[in-house]
DOVEXVO-895479 format. One record per residue (C-alpha): residue in three letters; x, y, z. Coordinates in Angstrom, 2 decimals. Example, Ala and Ser with C-alpha at 12.3 -4.5 7.8 and 13.67 -1.06 7.14 Angstrom:
<resn = ALA | c1 = 12.30 | c2 = -4.50 | c3 = 7.80>
<resn = SER | c1 = 13.67 | c2 = -1.06 | c3 = 7.14>
END
This chain:
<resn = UNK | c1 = 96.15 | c2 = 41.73 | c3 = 80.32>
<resn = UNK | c1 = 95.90 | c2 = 45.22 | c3 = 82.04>
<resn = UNK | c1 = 97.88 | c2 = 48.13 | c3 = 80.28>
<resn = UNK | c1 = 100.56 | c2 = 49.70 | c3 = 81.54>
<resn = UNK | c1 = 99.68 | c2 = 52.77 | c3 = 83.85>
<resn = UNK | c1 = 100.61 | c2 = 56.05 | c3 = 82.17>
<resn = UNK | c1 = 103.53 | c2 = 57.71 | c3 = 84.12>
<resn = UNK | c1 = 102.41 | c2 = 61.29 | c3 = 85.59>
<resn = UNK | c1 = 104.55 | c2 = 63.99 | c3 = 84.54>
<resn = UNK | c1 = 106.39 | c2 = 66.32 | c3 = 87.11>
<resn = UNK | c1 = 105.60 | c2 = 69.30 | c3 = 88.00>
<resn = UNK | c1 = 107.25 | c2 = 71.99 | c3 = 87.02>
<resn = UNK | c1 = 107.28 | c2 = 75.72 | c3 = 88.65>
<resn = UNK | c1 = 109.08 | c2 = 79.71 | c3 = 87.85>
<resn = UNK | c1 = 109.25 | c2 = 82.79 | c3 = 89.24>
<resn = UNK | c1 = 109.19 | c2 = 86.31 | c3 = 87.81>
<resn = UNK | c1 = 109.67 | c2 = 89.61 | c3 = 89.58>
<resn = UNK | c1 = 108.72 | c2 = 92.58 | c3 = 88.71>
<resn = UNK | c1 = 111.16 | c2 = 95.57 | c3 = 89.54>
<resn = UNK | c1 = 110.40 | c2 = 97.84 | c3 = 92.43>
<resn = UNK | c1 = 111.85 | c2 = 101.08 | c3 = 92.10>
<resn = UNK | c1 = 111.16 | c2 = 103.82 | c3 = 94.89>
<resn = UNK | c1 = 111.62 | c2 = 106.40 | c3 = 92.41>
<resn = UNK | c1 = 113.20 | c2 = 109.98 | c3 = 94.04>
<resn = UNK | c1 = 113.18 | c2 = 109.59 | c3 = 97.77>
<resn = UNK | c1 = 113.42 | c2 = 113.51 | c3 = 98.89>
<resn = UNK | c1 = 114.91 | c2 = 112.55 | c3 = 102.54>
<resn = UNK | c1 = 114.96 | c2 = 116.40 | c3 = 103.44>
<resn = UNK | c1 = 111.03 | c2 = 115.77 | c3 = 103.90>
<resn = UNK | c1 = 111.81 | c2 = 113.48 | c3 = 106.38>
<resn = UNK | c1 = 109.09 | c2 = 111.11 | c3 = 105.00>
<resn = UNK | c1 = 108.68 | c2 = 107.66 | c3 = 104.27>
<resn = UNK | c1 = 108.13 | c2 = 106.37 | c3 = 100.61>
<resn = UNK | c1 = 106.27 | c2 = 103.38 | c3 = 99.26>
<resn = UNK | c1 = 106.71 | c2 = 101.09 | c3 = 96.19>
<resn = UNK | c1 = 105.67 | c2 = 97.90 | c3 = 95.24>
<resn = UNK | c1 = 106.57 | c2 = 95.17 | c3 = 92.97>
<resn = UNK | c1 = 104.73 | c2 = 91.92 | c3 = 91.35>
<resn = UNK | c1 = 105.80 | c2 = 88.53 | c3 = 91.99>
<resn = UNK | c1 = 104.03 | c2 = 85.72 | c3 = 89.64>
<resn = UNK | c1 = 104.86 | c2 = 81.89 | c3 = 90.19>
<resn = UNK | c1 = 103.59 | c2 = 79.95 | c3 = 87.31>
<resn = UNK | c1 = 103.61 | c2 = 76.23 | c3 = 87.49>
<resn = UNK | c1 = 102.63 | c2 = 73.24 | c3 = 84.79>
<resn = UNK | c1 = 102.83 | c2 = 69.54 | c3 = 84.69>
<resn = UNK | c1 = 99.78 | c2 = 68.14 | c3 = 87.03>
<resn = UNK | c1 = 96.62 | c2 = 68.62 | c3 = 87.92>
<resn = UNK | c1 = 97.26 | c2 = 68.28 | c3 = 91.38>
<resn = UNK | c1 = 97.12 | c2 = 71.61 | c3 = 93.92>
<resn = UNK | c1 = 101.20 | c2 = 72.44 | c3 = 94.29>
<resn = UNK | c1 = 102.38 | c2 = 73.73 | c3 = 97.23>
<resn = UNK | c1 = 104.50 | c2 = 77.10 | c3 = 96.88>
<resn = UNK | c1 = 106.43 | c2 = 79.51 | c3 = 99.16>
<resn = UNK | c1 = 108.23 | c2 = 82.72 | c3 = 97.76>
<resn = UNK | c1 = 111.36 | c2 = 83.33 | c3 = 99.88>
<resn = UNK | c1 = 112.95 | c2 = 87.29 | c3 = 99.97>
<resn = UNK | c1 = 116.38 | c2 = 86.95 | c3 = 101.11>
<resn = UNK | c1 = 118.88 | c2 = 89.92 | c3 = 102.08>
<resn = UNK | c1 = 119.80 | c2 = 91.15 | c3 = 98.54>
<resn = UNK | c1 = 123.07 | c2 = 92.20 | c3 = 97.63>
<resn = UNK | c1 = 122.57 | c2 = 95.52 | c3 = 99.83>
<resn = UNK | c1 = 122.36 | c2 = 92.98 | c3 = 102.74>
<resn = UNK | c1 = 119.99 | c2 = 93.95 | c3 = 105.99>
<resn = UNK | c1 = 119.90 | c2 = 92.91 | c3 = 109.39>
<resn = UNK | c1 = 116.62 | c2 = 91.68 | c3 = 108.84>
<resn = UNK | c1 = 113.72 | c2 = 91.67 | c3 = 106.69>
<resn = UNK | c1 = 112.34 | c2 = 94.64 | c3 = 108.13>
<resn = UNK | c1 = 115.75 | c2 = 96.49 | c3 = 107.60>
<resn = UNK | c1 = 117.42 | c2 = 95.99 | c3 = 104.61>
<resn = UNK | c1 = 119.75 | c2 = 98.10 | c3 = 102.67>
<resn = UNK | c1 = 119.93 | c2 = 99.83 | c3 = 98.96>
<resn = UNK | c1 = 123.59 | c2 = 100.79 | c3 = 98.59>
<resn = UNK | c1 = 125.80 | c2 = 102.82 | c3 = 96.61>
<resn = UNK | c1 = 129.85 | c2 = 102.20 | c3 = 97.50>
<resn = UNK | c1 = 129.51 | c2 = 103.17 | c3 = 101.49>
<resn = UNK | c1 = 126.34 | c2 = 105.23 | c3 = 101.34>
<resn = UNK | c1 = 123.34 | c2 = 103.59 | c3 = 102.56>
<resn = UNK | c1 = 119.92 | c2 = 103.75 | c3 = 102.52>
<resn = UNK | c1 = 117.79 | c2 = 101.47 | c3 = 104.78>
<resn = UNK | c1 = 113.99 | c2 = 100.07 | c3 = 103.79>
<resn = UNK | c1 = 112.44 | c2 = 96.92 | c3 = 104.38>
<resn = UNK | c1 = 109.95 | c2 = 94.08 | c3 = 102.41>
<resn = UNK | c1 = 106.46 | c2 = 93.40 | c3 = 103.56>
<resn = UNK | c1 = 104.01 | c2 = 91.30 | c3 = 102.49>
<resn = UNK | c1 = 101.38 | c2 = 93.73 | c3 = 103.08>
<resn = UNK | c1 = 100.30 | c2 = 96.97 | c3 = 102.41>
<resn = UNK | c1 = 100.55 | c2 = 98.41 | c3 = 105.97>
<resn = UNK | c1 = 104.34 | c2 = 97.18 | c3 = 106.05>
<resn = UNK | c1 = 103.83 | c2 = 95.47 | c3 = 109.46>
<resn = UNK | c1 = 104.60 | c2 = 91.59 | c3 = 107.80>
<resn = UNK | c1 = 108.03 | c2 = 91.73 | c3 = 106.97>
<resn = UNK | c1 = 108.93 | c2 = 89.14 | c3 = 103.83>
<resn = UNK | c1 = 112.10 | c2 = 86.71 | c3 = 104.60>
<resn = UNK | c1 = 113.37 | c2 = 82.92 | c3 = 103.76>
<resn = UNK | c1 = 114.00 | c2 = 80.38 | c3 = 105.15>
<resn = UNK | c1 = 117.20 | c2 = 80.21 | c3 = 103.74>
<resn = UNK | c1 = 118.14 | c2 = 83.32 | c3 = 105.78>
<resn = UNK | c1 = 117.82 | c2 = 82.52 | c3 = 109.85>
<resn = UNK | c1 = 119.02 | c2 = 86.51 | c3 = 110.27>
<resn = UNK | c1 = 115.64 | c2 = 87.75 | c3 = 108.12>
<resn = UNK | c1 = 113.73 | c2 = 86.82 | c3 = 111.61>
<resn = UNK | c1 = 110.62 | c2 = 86.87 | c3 = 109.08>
<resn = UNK | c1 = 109.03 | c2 = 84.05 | c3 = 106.80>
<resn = UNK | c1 = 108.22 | c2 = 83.59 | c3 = 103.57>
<resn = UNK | c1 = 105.36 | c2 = 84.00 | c3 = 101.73>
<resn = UNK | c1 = 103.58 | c2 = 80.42 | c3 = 100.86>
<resn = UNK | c1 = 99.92 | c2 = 79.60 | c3 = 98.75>
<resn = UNK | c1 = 98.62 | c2 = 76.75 | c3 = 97.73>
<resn = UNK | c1 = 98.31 | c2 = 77.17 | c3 = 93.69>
<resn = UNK | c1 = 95.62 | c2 = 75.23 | c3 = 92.24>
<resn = UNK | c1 = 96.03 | c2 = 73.62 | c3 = 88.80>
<resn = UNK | c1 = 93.03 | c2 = 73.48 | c3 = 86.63>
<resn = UNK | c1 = 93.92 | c2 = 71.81 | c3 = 83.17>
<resn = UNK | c1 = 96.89 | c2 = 70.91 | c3 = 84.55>
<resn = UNK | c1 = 98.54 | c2 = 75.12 | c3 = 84.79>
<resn = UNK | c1 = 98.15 | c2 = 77.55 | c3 = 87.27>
<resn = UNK | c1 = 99.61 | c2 = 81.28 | c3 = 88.48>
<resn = UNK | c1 = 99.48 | c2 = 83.23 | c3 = 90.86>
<resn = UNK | c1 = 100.51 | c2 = 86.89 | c3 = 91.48>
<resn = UNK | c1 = 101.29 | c2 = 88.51 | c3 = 94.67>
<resn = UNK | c1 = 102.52 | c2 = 91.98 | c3 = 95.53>
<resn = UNK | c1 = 105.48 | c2 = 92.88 | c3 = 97.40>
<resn = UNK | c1 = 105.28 | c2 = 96.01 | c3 = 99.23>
<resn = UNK | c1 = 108.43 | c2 = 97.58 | c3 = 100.01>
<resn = UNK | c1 = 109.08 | c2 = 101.10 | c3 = 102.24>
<resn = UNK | c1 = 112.08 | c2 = 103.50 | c3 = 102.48>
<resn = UNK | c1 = 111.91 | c2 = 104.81 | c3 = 105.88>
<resn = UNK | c1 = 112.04 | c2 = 108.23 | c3 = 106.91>
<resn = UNK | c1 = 114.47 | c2 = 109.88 | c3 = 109.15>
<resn = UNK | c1 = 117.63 | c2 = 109.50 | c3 = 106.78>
<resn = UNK | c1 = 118.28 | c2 = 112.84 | c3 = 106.38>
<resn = UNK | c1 = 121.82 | c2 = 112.65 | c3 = 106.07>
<resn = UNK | c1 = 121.50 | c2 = 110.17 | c3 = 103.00>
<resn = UNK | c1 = 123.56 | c2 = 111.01 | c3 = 100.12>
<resn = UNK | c1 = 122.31 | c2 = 112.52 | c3 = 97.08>
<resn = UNK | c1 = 123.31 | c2 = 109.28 | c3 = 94.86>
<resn = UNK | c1 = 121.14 | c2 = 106.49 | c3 = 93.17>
<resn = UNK | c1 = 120.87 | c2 = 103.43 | c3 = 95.80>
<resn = UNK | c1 = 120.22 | c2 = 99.65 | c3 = 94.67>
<resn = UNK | c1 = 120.16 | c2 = 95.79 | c3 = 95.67>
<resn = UNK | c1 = 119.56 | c2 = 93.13 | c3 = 93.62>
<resn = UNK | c1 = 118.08 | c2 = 89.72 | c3 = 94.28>
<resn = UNK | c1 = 119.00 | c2 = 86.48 | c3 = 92.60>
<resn = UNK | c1 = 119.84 | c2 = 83.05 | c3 = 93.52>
<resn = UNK | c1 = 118.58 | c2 = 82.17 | c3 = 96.92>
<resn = UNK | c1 = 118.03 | c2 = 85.45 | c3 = 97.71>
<resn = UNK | c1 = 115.03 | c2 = 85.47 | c3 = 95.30>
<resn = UNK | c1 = 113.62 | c2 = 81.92 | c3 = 95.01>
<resn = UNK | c1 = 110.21 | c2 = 79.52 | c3 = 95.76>
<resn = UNK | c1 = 110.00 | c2 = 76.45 | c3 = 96.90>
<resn = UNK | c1 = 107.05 | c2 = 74.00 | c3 = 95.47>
<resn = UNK | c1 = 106.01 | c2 = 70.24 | c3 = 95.70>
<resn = UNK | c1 = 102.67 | c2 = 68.37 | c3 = 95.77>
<resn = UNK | c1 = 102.21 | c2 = 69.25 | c3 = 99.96>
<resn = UNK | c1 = 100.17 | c2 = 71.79 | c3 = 101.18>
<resn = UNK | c1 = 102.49 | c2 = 74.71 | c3 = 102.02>
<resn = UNK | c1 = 100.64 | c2 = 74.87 | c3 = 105.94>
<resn = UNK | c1 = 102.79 | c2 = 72.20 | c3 = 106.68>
<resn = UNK | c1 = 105.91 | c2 = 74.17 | c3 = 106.72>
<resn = UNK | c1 = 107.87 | c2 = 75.34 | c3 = 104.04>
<resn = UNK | c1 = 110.78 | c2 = 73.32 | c3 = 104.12>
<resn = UNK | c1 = 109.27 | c2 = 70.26 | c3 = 103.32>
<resn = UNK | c1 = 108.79 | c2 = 71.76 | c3 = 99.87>
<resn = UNK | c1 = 112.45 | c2 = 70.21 | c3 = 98.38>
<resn = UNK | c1 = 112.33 | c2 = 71.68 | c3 = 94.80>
<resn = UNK | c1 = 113.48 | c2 = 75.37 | c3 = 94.38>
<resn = UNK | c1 = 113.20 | c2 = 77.57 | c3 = 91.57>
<resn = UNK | c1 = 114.91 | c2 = 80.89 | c3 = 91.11>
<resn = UNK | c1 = 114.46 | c2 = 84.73 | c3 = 89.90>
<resn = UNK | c1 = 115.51 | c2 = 87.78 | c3 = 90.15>
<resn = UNK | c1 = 114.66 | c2 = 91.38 | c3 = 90.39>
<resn = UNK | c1 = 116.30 | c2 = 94.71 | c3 = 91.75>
<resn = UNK | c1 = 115.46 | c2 = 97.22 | c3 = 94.08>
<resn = UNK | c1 = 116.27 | c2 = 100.93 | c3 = 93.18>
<resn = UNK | c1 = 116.06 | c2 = 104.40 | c3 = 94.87>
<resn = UNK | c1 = 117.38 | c2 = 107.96 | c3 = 93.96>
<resn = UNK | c1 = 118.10 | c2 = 110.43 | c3 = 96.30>
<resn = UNK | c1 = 118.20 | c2 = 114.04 | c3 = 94.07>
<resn = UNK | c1 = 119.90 | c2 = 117.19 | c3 = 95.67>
<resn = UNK | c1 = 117.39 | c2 = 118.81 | c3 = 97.26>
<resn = UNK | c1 = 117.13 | c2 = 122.04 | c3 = 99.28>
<resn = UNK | c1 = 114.16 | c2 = 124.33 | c3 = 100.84>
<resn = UNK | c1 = 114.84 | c2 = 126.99 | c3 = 103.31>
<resn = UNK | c1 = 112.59 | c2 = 128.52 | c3 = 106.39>
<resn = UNK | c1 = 112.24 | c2 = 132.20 | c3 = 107.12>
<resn = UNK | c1 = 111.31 | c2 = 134.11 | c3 = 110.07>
<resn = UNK | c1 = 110.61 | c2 = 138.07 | c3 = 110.38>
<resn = UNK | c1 = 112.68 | c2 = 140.58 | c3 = 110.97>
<resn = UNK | c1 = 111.55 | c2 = 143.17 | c3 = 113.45>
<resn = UNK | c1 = 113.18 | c2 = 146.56 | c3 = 114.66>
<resn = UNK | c1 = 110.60 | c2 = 147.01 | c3 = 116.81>
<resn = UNK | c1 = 109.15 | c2 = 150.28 | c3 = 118.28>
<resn = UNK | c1 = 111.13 | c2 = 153.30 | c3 = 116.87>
<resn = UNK | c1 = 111.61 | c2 = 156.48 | c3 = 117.54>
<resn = UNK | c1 = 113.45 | c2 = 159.77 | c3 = 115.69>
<resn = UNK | c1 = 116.02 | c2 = 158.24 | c3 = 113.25>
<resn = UNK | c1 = 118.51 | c2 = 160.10 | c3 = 114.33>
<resn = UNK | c1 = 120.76 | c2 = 157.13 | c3 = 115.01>
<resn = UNK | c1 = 121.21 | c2 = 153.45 | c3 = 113.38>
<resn = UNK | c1 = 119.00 | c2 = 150.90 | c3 = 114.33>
<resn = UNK | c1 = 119.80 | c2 = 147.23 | c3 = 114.52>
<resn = UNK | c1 = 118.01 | c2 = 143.50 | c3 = 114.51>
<resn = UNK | c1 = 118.48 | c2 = 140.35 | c3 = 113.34>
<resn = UNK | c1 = 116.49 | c2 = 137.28 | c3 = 112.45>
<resn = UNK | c1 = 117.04 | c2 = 133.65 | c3 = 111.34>
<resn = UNK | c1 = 117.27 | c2 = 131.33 | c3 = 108.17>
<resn = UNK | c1 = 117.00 | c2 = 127.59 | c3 = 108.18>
<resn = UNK | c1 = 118.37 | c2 = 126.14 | c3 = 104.96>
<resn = UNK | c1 = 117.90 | c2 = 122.62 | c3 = 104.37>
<resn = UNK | c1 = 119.80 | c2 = 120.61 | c3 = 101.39>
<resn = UNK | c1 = 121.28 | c2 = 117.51 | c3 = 100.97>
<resn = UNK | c1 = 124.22 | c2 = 115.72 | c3 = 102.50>
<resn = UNK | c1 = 127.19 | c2 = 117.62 | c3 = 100.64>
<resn = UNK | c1 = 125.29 | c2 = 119.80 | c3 = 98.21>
<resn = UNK | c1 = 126.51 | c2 = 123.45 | c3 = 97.86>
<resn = UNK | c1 = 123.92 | c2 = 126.13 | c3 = 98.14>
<resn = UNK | c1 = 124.04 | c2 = 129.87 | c3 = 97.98>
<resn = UNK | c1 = 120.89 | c2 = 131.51 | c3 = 99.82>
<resn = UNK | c1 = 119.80 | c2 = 134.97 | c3 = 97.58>
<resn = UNK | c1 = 117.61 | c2 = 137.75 | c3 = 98.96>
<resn = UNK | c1 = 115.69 | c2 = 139.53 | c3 = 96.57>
<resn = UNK | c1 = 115.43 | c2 = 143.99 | c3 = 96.78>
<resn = UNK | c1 = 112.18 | c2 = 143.47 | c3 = 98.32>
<resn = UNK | c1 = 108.73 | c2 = 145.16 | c3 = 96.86>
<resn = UNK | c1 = 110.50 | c2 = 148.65 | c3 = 95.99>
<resn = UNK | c1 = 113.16 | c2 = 146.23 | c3 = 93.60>
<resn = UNK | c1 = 116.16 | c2 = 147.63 | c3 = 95.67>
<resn = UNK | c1 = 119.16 | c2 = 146.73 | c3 = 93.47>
<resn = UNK | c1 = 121.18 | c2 = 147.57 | c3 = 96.46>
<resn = UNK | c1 = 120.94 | c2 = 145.16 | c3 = 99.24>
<resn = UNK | c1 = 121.71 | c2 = 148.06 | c3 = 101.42>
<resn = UNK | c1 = 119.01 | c2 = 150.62 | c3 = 100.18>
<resn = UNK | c1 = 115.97 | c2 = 148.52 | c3 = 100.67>
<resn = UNK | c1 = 112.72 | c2 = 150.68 | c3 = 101.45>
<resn = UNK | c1 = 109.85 | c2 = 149.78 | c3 = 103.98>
<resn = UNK | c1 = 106.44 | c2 = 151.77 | c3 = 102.90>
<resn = UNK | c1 = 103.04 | c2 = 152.84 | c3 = 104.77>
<resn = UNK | c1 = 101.47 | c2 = 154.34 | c3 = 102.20>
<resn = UNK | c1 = 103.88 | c2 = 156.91 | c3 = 99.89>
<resn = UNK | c1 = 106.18 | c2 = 157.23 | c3 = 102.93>
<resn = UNK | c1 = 109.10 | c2 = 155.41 | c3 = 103.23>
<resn = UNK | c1 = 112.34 | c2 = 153.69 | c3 = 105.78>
<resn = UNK | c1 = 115.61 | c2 = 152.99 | c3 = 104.14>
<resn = UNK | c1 = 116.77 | c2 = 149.90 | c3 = 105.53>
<resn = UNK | c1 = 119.53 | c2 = 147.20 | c3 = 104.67>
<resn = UNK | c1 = 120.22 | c2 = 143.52 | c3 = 105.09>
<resn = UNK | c1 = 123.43 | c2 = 141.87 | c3 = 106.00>
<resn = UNK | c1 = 125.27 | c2 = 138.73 | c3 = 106.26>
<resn = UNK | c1 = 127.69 | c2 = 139.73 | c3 = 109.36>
<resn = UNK | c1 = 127.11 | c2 = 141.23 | c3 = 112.45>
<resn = UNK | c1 = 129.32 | c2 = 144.24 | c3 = 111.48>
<resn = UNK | c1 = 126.81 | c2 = 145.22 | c3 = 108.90>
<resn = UNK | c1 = 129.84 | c2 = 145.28 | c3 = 106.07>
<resn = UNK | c1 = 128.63 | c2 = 142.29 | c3 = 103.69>
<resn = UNK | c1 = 125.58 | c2 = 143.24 | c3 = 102.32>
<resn = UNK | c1 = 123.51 | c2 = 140.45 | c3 = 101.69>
<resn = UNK | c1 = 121.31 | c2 = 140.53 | c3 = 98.39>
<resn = UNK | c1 = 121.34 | c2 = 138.10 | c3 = 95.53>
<resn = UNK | c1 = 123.91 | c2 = 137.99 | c3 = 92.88>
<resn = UNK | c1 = 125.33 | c2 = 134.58 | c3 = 92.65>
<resn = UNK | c1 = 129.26 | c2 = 134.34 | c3 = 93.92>
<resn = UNK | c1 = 128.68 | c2 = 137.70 | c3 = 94.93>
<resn = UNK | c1 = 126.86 | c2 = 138.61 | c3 = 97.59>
<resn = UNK | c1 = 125.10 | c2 = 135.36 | c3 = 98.41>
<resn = UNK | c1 = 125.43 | c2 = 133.32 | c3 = 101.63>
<resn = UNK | c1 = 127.25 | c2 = 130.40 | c3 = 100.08>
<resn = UNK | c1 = 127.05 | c2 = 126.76 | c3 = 102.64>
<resn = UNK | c1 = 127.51 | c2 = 122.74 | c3 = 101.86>
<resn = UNK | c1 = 124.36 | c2 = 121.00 | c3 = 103.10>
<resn = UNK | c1 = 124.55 | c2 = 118.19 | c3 = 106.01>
<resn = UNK | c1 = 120.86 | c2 = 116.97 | c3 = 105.30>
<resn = UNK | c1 = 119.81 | c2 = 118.49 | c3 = 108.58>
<resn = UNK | c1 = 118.49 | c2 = 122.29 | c3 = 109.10>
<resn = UNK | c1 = 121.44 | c2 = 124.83 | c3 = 109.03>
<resn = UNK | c1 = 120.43 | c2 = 127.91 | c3 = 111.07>
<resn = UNK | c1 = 122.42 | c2 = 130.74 | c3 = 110.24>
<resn = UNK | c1 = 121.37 | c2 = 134.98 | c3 = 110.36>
<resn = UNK | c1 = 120.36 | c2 = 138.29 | c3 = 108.32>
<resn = UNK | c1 = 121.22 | c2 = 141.16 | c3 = 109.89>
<resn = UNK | c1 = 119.23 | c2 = 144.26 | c3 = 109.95>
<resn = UNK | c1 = 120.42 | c2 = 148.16 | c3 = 109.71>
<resn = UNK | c1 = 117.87 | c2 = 151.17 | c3 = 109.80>
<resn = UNK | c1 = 120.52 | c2 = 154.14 | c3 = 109.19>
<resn = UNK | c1 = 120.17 | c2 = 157.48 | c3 = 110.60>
<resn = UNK | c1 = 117.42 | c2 = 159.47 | c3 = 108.06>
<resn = UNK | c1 = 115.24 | c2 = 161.96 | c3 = 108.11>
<resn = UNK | c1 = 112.24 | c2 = 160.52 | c3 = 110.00>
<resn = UNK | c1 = 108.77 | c2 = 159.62 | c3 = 108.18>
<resn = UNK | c1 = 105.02 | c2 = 159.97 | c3 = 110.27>
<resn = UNK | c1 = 104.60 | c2 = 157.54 | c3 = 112.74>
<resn = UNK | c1 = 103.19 | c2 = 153.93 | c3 = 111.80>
<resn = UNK | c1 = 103.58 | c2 = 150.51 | c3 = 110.66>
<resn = UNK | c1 = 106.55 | c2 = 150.35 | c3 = 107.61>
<resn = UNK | c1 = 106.80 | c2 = 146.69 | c3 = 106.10>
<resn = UNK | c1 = 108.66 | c2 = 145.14 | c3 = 103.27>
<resn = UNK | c1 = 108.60 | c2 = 141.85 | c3 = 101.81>
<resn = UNK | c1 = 111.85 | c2 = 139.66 | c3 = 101.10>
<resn = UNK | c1 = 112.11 | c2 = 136.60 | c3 = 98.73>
<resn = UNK | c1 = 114.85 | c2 = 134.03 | c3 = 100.13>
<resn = UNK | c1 = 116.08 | c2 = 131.86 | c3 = 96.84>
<resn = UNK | c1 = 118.28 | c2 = 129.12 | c3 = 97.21>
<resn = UNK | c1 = 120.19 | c2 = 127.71 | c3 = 94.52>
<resn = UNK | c1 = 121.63 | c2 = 124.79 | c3 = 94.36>
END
C-alpha cells in the first residue's frame, strides 16, 4: 500500500504601501516635485515561483490617466502622476482601470523555504506649471481595487489577468501647497539731470508673486540713509546728497514706504506675477556737484 500524497498548501500573498507624501509643493517656483513610496508584496504557502502584478488604480482624487492623476481638496486640484520609474516616463495603472492607458507592475517572486518578498518603489511627480493652485493641503487615497496585486503559480509574462487571486492595500497620497510669495525689482532711473530747479519724475516696476488668494502688502524700506519718511529719501556720491521720494500713484500723493496698513501696497495673489509701479519724485532743491547719486531700496512682502 502507497500512502496518501500530502495535499500542498495554497499560496497565500499581501500588499503593503508605504505613504508618499510630496511634502510642500511651492507652485510659485513653477517646478516640478518628486516623492516616492515603497510597495512590498509578501507571499507564503509554496515553494513554487508565484506570479505577481501590483495594479495603481485612479485613487479617490480620480485622473484621466495614470500619467495624470489628481490630489484634491473640495474643488481645488492638483494634478501628478505614478511611474514606475525614476525618470517618470512609465506611468503605473491596472488592469482593472481601461482609462489608466498604462499597466501594472508584475515580477515573478521566488519562494525559497517556501516565503518570499519583494519591494518595489513607486515614483510619483507633481507637475509644474500649476501656479494658480490653492494654498490648501491636497490628497487621494488608494484602497480596494484601486490599490491591489494579483498572484497565482503562472509566470506574470503571460499577462496579468490570468493571475485570478487578488489581494488588497492601501496607502495615500498627500501634498501641501503653503502661501507663498517672492517679489522682482527693477531700477529706478531719473536719468541725466540737470539744475534742480524743478521736480523730476520716473517710474519703475514690481512683480509680486504669491499664492492663489493670499493677501500681501509690498513694504519699501528708507533706503541706506534710514529715511523714516518715504518721501525724504536721500541718494549720496560721497557726503553730497539728492532728496528724493517714492510713491504708489502717479500723482505722487501716497507715499509709499513700509508701515503695515499704512502706507504699504496692499494686493490678493492670483499665483501668477502681478506687475504693478513705484513712482519716483526728485523735488526742486538746491543742486549738489555733478555725478552719479544712488540709493538702495529693500522691497518686503508680507504675507
Amino acid at each position: 500500500m502507497l500512502p496518501a500524497a500530502r495535499p500542498a498548501s495554497a499560496q497565500s500573498c499581501s500588499l503593503s504601501i508605504t505613504p508618499l507624501a510630496f511634502g510642500d509643493v511651492d507652485v510659485t517656483a513653477n517646478a516640478q516635485v518628486n516623492g516616492t513610496a515603497t510597495a512590498t508584496v509578501s507571499c507564503s504557502g509554496t515553494i513554487l515561483p508565484v506570479g505577481v502584478c501590483i495594479e495603481l488604480g485612479p485613487g479617490s482624487g480620480g485622473g484621466t490617466n495614470a500619467a495624470n492623476r489628481t490630489l484634491v481638496n473640495g474643488a481645488n486640484q492638483l494634478r501628478y502622476g505614478l511611474f514606475s520609474d525614476a525618470a517618470a516616463s512609465v506611468p503605473w495603472g491596472s488592469g482593472a482601470w481601461a482609462a489608466g492607458g498604462a499597466s501594472p507592475v508584475g515580477f515573478n517572486l521566488s519562494m525559497p523555504g517556501g516565503t518570499g518578498s519583494r519591494s518595489v518603489t513607486i515614483y510619483g511627480r507633481v507637475y509644474s506649471g500649476q501656479a494658480t493652485a490653492a494654498p490648501v493641503p491636497y490628497s487621494s487615497s488608494f484602497s480596494g481595487a484601486d490599490a491591489q496585486i494579483r498572484y497565482g503559480l503562472l509566470s506574470f509574462l503571460l499577462g496579468c489577468n490570468l493571475l485570478t487571486v487578488t489581494q488588497s492595500g492601501s496607502f495615500n497620497v498627500t501634498a501641501n501647497v503653503p502661501p507663498t510669495c517672492r517679489v522682482t525689482t527693477s531700477d529706478l532711473n531719473f536719468g541725466p539731470v540737470g539744475v534742480l530747479t524743478a521736480p523730476h519724475d520716473a517710474f519703475t516696476s514690481l512683480a509680486p508673486t504669491c499664492t492663489n488668494g493670499t493677501a500681501y502688502q509690498i513694504g519699501l524700506d528708507g533706503g541706506l540713509s534710514g529715511a523714516t519718511n518715504p518721501t525724504l529719501r536721500r541718494m549720496v556720491k560721497g557726503g553730497e546728497g539728492i532728496t528724493y521720494g517714492l510713491y504708489r500713484d502717479t500723482a505722487r500723493t501716497q507715499a509709499f514706504g513700509n508701515m503695515l496698513g499704512a502706507n504699504t501696497l496692499a494686493g490678493l495673489g492670483s499665483g501668477l506675477a502681478q506687475t504693478t509701479f513705484v513712482y519716483g519724485r526728485v523735488p526742486a532743491q538746491a543742486t549738489p556737484s555733478p555725478g552719479a547719486y544712488a540709493d538702495t531700496i529693500q522691497a518686503t512682502v508680507t504675507y
